[in-house]
C-alpha positions as CSV (number, residue, x, y, z in Angstrom):
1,X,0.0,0.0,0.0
2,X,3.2,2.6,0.7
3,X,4.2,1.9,-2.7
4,X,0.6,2.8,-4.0
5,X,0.5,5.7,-2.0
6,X,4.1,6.8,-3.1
7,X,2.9,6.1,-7.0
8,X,-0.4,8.7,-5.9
9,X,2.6,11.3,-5.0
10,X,5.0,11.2,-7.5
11,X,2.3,11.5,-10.1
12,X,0.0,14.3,-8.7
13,X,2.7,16.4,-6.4
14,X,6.2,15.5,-7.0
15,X,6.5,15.6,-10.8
16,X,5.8,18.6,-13.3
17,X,3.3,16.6,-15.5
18,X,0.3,19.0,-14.4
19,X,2.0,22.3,-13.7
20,X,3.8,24.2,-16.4
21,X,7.3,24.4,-14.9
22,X,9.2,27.2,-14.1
23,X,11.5,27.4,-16.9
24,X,8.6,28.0,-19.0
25,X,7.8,30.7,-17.3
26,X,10.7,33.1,-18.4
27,X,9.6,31.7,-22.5
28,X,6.5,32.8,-23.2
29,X,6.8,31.4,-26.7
30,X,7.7,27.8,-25.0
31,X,5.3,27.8,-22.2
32,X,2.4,27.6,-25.5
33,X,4.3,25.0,-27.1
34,X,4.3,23.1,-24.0
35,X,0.6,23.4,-22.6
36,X,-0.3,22.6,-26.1
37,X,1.9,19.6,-26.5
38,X,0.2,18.2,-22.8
39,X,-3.1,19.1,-24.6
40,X,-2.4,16.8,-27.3
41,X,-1.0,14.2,-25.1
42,X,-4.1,14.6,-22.8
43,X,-1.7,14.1,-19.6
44,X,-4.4,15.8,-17.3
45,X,-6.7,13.3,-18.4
46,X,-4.1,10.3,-18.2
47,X,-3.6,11.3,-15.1
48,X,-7.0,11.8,-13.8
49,X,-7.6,7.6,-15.3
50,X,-4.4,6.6,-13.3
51,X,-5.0,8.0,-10.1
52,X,-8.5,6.0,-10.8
53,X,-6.8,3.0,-11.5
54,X,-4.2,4.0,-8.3
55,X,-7.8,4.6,-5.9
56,X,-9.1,1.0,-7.2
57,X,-6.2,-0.9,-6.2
58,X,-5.5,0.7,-2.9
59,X,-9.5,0.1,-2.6
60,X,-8.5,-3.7,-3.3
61,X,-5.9,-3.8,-0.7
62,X,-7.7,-2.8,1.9
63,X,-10.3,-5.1,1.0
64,X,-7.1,-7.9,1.1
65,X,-5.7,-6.8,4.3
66,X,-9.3,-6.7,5.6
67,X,-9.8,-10.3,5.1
68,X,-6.1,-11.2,6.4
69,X,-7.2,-9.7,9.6
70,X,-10.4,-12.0,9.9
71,X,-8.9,-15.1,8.9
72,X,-6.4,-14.1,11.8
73,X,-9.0,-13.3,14.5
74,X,-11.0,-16.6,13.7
75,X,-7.6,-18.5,13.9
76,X,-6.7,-16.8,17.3
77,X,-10.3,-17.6,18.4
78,X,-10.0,-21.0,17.8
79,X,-6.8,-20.9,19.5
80,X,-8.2,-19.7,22.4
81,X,-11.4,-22.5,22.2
82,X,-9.3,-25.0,22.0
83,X,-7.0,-23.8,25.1
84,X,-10.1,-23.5,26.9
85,X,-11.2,-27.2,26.1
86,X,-8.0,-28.6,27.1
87,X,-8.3,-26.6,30.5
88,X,-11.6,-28.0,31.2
89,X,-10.3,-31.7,30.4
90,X,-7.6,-31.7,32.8
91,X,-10.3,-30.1,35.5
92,X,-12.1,-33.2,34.6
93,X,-9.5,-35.0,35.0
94,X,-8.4,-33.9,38.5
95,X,-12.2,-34.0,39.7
96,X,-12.3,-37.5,38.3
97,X,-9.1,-38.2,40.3
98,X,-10.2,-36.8,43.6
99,X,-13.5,-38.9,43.5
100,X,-11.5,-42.1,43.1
């Protein structure tokens, strides 16, 4: 899930693909050529469909590490059952033992 999460940053904060940098900013003539070169490349929207994608498979591992943690709390409860059963046999055992 951290590597999800650090996929979610570097696309949407840490990389340049939806702001016009700042060298652009000092060539005007460049700056067009670039917005109009992400326009034809439809990044905003690529982006938009991959932090979709990103959301469904963090959505997915939660729904993973959800059921991990169930499988686990059953298996501890039957742990704990079966503990208990043993503890009640060896009571039985010694009441058994001190009616004889």
């Amino acid at each position: 899930m951290g590597q999800l999460f650090a996929l979610r940053h570097l696309v949407n904060l840490s990389s340049d693909l939806l702001d016009v940098p700042d060298f652009y900013w000092e060539h005007e003539n460049l700056e067009q050529l670039y917005r109009k070169t992400s326009e034809h490349l439809s990044v905003s929207k690529r982006t938009s469909v991959m932090n979709v994608k990103l959301s469904h498979c963090v959505e997915l591992m939660e729904l993973l590490k959800s059921h991990l943690n169930e499988r686990h709390s059953a298996r501890l409860e039957w742990i704990i059952i079966i503990l208990i059963m043993v503890e009640v046999g060896f009571e039985l055992l010694h009441f058994i033992e001190r009616l004889l």
